[in-house]
N, C-alpha and C positions, 0 to 999 in steps of 0.2 A: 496566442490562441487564434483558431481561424474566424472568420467571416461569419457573425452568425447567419443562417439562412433564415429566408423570407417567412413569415408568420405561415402558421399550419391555420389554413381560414375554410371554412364553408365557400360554397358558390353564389350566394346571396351577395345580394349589394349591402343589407341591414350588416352583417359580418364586418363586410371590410371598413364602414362607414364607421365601425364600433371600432376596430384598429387603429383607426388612422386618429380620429377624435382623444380628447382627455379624457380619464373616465367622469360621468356624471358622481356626484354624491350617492344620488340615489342606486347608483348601480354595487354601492359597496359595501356589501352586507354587515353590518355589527356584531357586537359581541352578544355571546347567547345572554337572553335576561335569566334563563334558570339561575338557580343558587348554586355557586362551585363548578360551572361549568363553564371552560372557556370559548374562546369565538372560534372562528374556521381553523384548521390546520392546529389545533389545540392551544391556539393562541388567540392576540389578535386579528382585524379586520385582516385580508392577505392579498387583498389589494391597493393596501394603505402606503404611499411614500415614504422611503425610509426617513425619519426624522423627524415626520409630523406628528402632533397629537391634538388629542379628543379631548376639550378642558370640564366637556361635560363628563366625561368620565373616568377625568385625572390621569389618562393612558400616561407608560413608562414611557421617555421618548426613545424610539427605538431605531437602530441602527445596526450596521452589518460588524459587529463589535463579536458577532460568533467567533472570531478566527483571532481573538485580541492574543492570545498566548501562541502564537507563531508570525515568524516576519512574514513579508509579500517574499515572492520568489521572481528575481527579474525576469523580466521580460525580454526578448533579445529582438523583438522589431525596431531595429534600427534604420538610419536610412541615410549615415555618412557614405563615403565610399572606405574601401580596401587600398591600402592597409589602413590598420585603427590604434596608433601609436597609445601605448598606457605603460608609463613608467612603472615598472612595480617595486615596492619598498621590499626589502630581505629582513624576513625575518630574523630575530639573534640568531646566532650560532650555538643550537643545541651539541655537543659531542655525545647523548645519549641516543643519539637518533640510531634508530637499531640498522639501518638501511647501510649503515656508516664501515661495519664489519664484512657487509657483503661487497663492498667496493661500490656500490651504487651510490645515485646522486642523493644526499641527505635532503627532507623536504627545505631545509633552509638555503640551499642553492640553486634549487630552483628558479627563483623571480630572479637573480642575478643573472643566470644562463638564459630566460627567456631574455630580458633587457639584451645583450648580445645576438640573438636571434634577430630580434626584432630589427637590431643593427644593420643586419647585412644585406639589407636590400630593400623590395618592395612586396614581397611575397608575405610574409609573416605578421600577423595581426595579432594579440593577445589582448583579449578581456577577464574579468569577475566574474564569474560562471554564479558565485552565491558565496556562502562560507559554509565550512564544519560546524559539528557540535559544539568544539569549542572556539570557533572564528576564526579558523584561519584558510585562506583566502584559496579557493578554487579557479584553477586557471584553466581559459578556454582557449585554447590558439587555434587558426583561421588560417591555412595556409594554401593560398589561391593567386592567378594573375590579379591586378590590380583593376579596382573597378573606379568608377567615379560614381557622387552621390546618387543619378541617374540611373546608372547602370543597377547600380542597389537597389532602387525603387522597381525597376522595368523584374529585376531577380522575384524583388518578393512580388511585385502584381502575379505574376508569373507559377509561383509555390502556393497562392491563394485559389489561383483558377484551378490549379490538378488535383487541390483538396475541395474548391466548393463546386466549381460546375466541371468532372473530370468529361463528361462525356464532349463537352465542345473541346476542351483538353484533349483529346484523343482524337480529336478530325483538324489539331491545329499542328500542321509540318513546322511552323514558322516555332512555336514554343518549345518543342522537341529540339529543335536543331539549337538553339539557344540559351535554353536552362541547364545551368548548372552542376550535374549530377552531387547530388550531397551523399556524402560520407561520416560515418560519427566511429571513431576511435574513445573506444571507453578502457580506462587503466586504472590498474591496483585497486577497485572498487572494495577486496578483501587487500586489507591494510599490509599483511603480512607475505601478498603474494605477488613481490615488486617491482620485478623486470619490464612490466609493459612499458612503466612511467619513462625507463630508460632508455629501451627501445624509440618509443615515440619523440624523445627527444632527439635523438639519432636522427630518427626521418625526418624530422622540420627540420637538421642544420642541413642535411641532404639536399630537401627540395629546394631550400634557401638559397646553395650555394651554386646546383646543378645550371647548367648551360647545354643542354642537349634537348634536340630537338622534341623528343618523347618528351622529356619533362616538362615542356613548353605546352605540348597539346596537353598532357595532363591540368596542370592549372589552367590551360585555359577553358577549359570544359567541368568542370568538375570544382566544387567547395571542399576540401578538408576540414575536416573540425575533430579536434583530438583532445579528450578532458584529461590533462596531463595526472593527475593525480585524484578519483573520486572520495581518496578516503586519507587525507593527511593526516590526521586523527591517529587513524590503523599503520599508516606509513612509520609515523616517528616510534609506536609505542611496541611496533612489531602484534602487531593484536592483528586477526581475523578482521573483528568489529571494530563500530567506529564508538568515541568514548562515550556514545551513550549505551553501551554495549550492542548494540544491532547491527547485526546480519544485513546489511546493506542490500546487498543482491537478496534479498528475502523480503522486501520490502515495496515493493512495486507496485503490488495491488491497494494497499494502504496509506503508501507515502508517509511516514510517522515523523522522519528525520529529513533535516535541511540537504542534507548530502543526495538526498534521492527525488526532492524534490527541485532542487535545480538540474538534474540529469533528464527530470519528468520536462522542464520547460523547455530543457534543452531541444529534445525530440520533438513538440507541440512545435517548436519557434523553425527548427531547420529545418526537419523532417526529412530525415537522410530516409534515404531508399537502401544502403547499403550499412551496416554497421557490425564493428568487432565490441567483444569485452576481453582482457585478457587477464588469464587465472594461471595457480598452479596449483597443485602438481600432479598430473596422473603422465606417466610412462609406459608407451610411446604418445606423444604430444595428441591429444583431443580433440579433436575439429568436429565442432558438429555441421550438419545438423545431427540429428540421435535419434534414439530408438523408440518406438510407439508406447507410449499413448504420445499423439501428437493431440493438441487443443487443441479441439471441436469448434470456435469461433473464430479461427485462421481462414484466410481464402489458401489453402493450401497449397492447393498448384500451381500456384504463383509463385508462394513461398519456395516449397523445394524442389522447385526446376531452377531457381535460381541460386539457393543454400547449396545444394550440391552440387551444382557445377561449380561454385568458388570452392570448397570444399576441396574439391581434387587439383585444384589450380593451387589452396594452402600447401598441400601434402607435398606436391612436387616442390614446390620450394621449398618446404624445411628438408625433407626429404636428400633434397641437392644438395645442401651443406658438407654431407658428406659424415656426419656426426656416425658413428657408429656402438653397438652396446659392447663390443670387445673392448674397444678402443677409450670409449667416455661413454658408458654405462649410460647411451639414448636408443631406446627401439623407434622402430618404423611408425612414422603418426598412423594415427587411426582412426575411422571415421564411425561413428559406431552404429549411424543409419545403415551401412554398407556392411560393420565388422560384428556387430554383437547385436543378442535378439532382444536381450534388456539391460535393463541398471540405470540407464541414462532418459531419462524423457522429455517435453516439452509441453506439458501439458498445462501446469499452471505456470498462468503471468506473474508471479513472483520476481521471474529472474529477469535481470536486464535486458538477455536479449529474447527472452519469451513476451517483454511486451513491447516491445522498438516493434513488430509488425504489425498493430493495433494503431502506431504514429505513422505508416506509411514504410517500413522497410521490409522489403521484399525480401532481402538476405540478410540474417543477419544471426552471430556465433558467439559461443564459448568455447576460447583459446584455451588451454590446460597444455601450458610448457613442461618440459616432463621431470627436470631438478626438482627433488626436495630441497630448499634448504631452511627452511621454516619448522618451529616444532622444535622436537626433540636433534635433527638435524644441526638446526643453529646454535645449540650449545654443547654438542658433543663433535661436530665436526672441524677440524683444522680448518684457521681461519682462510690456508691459502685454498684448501678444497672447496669452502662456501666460493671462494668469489670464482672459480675455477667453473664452477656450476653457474653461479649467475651470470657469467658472462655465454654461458652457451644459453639460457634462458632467454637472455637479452637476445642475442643474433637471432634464435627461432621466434620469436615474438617479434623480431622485425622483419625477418621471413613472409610470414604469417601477413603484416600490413602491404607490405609491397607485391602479394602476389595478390589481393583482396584490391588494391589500386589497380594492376592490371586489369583484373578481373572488368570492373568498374567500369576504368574506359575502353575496352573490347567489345562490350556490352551495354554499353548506354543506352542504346534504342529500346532495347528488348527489358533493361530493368524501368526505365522509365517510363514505358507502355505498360508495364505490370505496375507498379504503382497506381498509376491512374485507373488502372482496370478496376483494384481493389478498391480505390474509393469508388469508381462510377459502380459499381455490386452495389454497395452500400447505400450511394443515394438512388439508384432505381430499385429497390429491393427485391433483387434477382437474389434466386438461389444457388448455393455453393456449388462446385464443381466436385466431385470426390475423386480422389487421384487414383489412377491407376496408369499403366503403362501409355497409355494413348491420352489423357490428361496431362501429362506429365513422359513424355519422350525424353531418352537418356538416360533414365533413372532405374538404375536395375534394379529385380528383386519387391516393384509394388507389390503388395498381396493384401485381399480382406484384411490384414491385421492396423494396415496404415491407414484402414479409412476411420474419420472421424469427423463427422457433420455434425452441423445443429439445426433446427428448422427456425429461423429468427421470427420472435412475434410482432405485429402491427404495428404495436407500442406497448411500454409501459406508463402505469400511471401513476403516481404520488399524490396520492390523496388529500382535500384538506378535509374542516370540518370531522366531523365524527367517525367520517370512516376511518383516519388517521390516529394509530395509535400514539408517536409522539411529534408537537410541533419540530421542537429543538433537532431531534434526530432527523425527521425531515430536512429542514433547514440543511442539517450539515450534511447529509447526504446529496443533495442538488450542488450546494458549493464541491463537494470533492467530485459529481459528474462534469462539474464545468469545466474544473481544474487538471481534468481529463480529458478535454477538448470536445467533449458530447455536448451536442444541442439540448437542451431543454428549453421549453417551453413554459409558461404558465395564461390558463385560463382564465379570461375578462369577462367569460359569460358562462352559466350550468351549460353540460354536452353530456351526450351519451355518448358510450363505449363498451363494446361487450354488451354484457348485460346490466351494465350499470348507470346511473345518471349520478355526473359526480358535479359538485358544485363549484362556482367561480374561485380561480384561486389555487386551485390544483394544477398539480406541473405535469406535464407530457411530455415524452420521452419518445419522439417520430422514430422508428426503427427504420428508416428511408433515410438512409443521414450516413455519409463517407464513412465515419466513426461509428458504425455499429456495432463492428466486434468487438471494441474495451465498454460500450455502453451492455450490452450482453453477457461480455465476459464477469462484466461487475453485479449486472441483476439479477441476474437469474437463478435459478436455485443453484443449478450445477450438473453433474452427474453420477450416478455409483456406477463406479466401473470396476470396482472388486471381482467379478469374473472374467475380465478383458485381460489381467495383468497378475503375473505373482507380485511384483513387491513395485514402489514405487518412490523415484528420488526425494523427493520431499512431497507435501502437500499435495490433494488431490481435491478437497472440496475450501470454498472460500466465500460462497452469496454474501455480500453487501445487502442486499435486499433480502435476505433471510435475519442478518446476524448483526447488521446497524440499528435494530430497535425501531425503523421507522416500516408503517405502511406500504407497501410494493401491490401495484395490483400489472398480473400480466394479461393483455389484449390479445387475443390470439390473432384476428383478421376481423374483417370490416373495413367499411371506408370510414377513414378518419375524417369526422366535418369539428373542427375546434375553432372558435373563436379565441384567440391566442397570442401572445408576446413574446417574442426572444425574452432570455433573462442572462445576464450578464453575474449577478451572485442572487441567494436566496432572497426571499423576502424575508425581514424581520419579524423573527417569531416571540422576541419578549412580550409580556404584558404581566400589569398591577391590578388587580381588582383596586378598584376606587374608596370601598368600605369594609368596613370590620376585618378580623384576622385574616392570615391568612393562610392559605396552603400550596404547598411545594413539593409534587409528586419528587421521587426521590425512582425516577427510573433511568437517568440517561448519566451518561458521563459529567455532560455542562451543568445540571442539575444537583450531583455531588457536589463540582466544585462551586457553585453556586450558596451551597448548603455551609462546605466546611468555609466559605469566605464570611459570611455572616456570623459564623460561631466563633472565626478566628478575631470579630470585631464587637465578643461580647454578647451578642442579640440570645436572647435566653430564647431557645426554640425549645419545642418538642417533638416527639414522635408519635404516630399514632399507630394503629392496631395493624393497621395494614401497611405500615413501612412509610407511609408518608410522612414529612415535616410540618409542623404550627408554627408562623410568625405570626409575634405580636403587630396588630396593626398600628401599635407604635413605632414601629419597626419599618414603616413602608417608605422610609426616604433612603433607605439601606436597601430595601429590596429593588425599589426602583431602580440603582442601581447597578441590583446585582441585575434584571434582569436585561437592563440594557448592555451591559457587559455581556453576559453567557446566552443571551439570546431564551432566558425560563421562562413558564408562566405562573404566579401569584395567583390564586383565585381566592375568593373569600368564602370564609367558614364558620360554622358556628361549633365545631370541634373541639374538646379540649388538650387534648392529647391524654397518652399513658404515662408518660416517662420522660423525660428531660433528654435530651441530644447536648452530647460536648464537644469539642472541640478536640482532634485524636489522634495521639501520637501513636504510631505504628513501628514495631521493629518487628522486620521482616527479614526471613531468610527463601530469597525469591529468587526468579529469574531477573536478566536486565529488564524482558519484555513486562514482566510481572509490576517490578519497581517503578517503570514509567508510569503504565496506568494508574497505578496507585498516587503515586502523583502529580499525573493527571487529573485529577478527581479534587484534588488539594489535601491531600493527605500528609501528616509530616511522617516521612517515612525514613528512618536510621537503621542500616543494613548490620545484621549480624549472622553470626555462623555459630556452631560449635564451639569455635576458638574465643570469639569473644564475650561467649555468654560464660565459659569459663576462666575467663581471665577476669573477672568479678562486673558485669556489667550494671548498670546503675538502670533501676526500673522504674525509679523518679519519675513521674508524669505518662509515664508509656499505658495507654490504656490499653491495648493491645496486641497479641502476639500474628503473624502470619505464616507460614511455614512451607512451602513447596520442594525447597532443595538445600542441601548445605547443613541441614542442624540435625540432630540424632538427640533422641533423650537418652538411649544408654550411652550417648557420648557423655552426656553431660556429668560435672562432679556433682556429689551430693550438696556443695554448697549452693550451686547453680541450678540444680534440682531446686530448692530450699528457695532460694532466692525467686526464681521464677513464680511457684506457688502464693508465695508472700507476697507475690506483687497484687496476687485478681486480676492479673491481665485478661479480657477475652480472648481465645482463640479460635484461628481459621484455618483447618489444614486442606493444602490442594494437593492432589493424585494422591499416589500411595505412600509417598514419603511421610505427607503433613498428618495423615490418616493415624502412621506407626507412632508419630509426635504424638498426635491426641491420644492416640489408644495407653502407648507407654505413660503418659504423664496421669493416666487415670481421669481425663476431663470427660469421655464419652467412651460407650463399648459400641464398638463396630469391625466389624472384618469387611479387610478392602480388598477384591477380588481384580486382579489385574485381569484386562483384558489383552488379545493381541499386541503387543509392544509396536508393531508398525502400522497399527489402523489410525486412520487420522480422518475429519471429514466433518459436514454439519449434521445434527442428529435431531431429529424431533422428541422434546420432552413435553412432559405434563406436570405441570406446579400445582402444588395446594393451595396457596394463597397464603394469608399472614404476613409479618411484620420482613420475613425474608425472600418469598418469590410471590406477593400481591403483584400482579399487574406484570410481571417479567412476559418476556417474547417465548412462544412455545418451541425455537431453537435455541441452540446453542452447538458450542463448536466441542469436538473432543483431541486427542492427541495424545494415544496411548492409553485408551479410556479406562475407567476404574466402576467399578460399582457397589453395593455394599448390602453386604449380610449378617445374619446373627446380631440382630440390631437390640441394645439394652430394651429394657421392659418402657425408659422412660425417656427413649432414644426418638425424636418423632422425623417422619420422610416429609421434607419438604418440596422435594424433586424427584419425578421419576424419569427415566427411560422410554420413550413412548412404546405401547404393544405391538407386537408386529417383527416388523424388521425398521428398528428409526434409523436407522441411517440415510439423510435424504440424496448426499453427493458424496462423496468421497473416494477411498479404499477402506473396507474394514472387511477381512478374512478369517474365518476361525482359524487356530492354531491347528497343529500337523495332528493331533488326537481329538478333533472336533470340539474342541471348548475354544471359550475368549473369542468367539464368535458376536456377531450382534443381539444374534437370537438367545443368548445368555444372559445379554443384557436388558433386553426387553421387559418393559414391567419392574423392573429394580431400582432400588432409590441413587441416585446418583446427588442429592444434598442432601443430608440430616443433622441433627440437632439437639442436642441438648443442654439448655441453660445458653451461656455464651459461649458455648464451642459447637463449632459449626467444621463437618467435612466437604469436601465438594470435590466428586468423583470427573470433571468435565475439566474443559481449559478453556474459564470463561476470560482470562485476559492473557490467552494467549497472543504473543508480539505485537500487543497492542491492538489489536485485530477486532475481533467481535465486539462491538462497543455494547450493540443490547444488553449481553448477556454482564457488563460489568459491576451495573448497581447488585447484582447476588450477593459480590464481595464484599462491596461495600457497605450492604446494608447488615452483613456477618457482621462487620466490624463493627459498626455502629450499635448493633442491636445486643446491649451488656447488660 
């Protein structure tokens, strides 16, 4: 992670005196004395040191234990020199390894062939990039002239100065001439799509071995970094996804999985200014950059004066091959910024390389080699025809690398003066450029459709205290900006902003900062571009600051005067009320699991009217805790609750993204389908059913009909599937009205309150959205559709006969209810994503 930058301070000497200084006691405000009400930031004090406590009022001791259910993600500032010799162990010998049939290298030969790599010289470096889902081991190779300890050091002071001060950066000849040029080589990141891994092995024996003068200036100028395999998971099992089912390349703005979250450090640690991901299959070979909507928080003309010029520098190398479609069924690459007006976009940071220029890369692409052999291909096609295909896969996929290495060092001056531009934009907060032909020379065909700005605001703010709807949420929302290499800030003293005066303890968010556009990318509401675009590759809207459940306040302009602290992770947002019962809003993710850990250790809780939990305050060496674990707040109550809360087993027939959350939460959650609810499933302890995809009631037999019934499981159905579940099993009457099948986006709703959306966030996310009519007599809405048009970012388009519109949805219940079956027309956990909107689920589930 970079450098934090210098305290955002007033001009006052009283300011900086207060910086530099420990805090006083007295400068640290306590917990509210109301009854039930907790201290700043909905927690405790929030200037309080992690770890210390208040013995007058029993505080939890509280610690950065928010992140206890994920590992650290290494950190790659190292400071040996080049090479960095690391023996690696080989895994057994899978023969299932699907890779095995295509003639490719199975992931179990890999560590063998790098230890040979490593062998042949002094060029080749491999490290532990992190591990898979299920641990096994990601390899990052380094292949560069040799440096010594020094040299390493002089590297990173060097990558520090052009991300924290780029403007002296860019009047220094001497750094220019000397740094580095970084490159990041991303492969197989989809499991199933495997030739990069091959490829890139290819080019490190190459550089390894080469002795010509070009190769020589190459390493000596430039770092390669190539992550041999992102998804060994997806490698051995021939899957898309990695084994915790996700879409890896889908996962960017989130980070959910270890596999994406060492790719994320990777980019923060090296901050390649150039980088590939490489995919398959679209024919002729894919080379972006692509077609508009380009993201509105790119410095874009930086980005594709330089994406397009490699771009055509790809084309002619695969191109030269000589591959032809008469001859081996390859068309002409294609570039689809240049070739097509849509299909392809770049809009959201989803995708690997839609967020590598938010780290510093100026260029950077999705490969798409043009072979199927994946799918329906790899088991219908002759084994010699698969490896016939992947070995032309492989050669254009190293194509593809070696003309992006040219590329590189032809142009070092001009991409490494564009990096630095991009960061010095962002700490002078200068406004974007918008491209057209004279912004961008070379690039034919700009037009109004390519432009796409944003105006960046002053700052944002995170709230504590009151104006903060949840601590916990807060909290993790400042860890995943950090984890994103954005500055935040927190406030030592109250400040004004905007039109607000928010108190000590709130975190700011300087939109003057290198990293503005993934700090923007991430907060802000978004946009609705449904009339820019007919249709849209994936995803269109994504606010964190709408859809994390925490407080966002945006600052449009003013001068920022804060008295202020870098922060390094959140402050600790646990706390125990010190007397009587307690309570445990039940709105955030950590707060579920918070709930179901305490239930899983016996503690007799309740529930209350409004969705919240009751612990006994006999209970408070349990909660303490839980809350120093999940980062809750306890307050005390004089409450007794309605109903008892258990402990809940859940079978569900979900998505993979669905299933995490869920057990995320601490849900015990045992997946079924169809098949297994009729192959006689045992509903023993199962309190309730979940439904999205995969189960049918007219599938079911009548014994499994019968059986289901007999259980009194509650049920949850989400979209229209779980909808036809509940309607056919007779648990609720409701008609589910599909909307647009390709609208996706954040949507403003309106809750009624009660036991299932008390206190939920007035967004939520949709994805094919649903809404619901002809509701029974004793059917009640506990979510609507907001009036209007809610759509606040996205795409969402009527259908080609003007319905499935937004405006159709407006004002429609989008959750209802009756008894313990609950519909829910939204995708409130969708890929793990929108966390606010998750307690909805859970409190369906809960609430029996």
């Amino acid at each position: 992670m970079g450098i934090p930058r210098p305290v955002l301070v007033s001009t006052t000497a009283l300011a900086v005196a207060v910086l530099l200084a420990p805090l006083p006691a007295a400068a640290l405000p306590g917990p509210s004395t109301a009854p039930g009400l907790p201290g700043p930031a909905g927690g405790p004090d929030p200037l309080r040191d992690e770890g210390t406590t208040d013995s007058a009022l029993s505080r939890a001791p509280l610690t950065a234990a928010r992140n206890a259910l994920t590992l650290p993600t290494p950190s790659f500032h190292r400071t040996e020199g080049y090479p960095r010799r690391t023996t690696l162990t080989a895994p057994p010998v899978d023969p299932t390894d699907k890779s095995v049939k295509l003639g490719l290298v199975p992931y179990h030969s890999i560590a063998p062939k790098l230890n040979e790599l490593q062998a042949l010289g002094n060029r080749v470096s491999v490290e532990i990039a992190g591990r898979s889902a299920t641990g096994r081991e990601l390899y990052l190779v380094t292949v560069t002239a040799p440096e010594s300890a020094r040299e390493v050091r002089d590297q990173e002071r060097m990558r520090e100065r052009i991300e924290n001060s780029p403007a002296a950066a860019a009047r220094d000849k001497s750094l220019q001439k000397a740094y580095k040029t970084p490159v990041f080589i991303n492969n197989n990141i989809h499991g199933n799509e495997w030739e990069g891994t091959d490829a890139a092995l290819k080019l490190i024996e190459e550089l390894a071995k080469a002795k010509d003068a070009k190769t020589l200036s190459l390493l000596a100028k430039n770092r390669i970094y190539l992550n041999v395999t992102a998804n060994p998971d997806g490698r051995v099992a021939g899957t898309r996804a990695n084994a915790n089912g996700f879409d890896l390349n889908r996962d960017f703005i989130t980070a959910t999985q270890p596999e994406t979250r060492a790719i994320r450090q990777l980019a923060i640690d090296k901050q390649p200014a150039v980088m590939l991901d490489l995919h398959g299959y679209v024919n002729g070979t894919l080379i972006e950059p692509t077609t508009p909507p380009h993201g509105e928080n790119y410095e874009y003309d930086l980005f594709l004066k330089n994406a397009y010029a490699n771009a055509l520098g790809m084309e002619k190398a695969v191109n030269g091959l000589g591959y032809t479609q008469e001859k081996d069924g390859v068309l002409p690459a294609e570039i689809p910024f240049r070739d097509s007006a849509e299909g392809w976009d770049d809009w959201p940071p989803i995708f690997t390389p839609q967020y590598m220029p938010f780290q510093g890369a100026v260029a950077s692409h999705t490969i798409e080699f043009p072979l199927r052999v994946n799918g329906s291909a790899y088991t219908t096609l002759p084994e010699t025809e698969l490896r016939r295909r992947s070995a032309v896969n492989t050669a254009i996929a190293g194509a593809t690398m070696r003309a992006t290495l040219e590329f590189t060092q032809n142009n070092r001056g001009q991409i490494l003066a564009d990096q630095i531009e991009t960061f010095r934009r962002g700490a002078a907060g200068e406004a974007q450029r918008p491209v057209s032909e004279e912004t961008v020379p070379g690039v034919p065909g700009i037009g109004p459709e390519d432009v796409y700005t944003t105006t960046f605001p002053r700052a944002y703010v995170i709230p504590a205290g009151s104006g903060q709807r949840s601590g916990v949420a807060a909290a993790r929302l400042v860890d995943h900006l950090i984890a994103n290499d954005v500055r935040v800030q927190r406030a030592v003293l109250p400040f004004r902003a905007g039109q607000k005066v928010y108190p000590a303890g709130s975190y700011v968010v300087d939109m003057r900062q290198p990293k503005r556009g993934i700090a923007n990318v991430m907060l802000a509401a978004g946009r609705d571009i449904s009339a820019d675009v007919s249709t849209m590759y994936d995803i269109s809207g994504w606010s964190l600051g709408l859809l994390w459940g925490a407080s966002v306040d945006r600052v449009e302009r003013g001068d920022l005067r804060v008295a202020a602290r870098p922060v390094a992770t959140a402050a600790p947002s646990g706390y125990v009320a010190p007397w009587g019962d307690l309570k445990l809003r039940l709105d955030d993710p950590k707060e579920l699991a918070a709930l179901n850990s305490l239930l899983g250790q016996g503690v007799a809780v309740r529930r209350t009217g409004d969705g919240a939990a009751i612990v006994p305050g006999s209970a408070r060496k349990a909660a303490t805790v839980a809350a120093n674990r999940f980062g809750v707040v306890f307050t005390t109550t004089r409450e007794r609750g309605v109903a008892p809360l258990k402990r809940t087993r859940v079978a569900a027939a979900v998505t993979s993204g669905e299933q995490f959350a869920l057990r995320e939460m601490g849900f015990d959650v045992v997946p079924v389908s169809t098949a297994t609810l009729n192959a006689g499933f045992d509903w023993t302890g199962t309190e309730a059913l979940v439904v999205s995809t995969g189960l049918s009631w007219t599938g079911l037999t009548p014994a499994a009909r019968e059986a289901f019934t007999a259980s009194g499981a509650g049920f949850v159905g989400l979209g229209a599937a779980g909808a036809a579940f509940g309607n056919g099993a007779g648990l609720i009457t409701a008609t589910a009205v599909e909307g647009n099948g390709d609208a996706n986006g954040v949507v403003r709703v309106t809750n009624a309150g009660g036991a299932l959306t008390g206190g939920a966030p007035g967004h939520t996310f949709v994805y094919s959205p649903v809404w619901f009519t002809g509701l029974g007599a004793d059917v009640r809405t506990d979510q609507s559709y907001a009036g209007g048009n809610p759509l606040v970012s996205g795409h969402w388009r009527a259908l080609a006969d003007g319905t499935g519109g937004p405006a159709d949805a407006a004002g429609k219940p989008s959750v209802v209810s009756k008894g313990s079956a609950v519909l829910i027309g939204t995708e409130p956990l969708f890929r793990d994503h929108p966390k606010g909107s998750f307690a909805v689920v859970a409190r369906a589930i809960l609430t029996r």
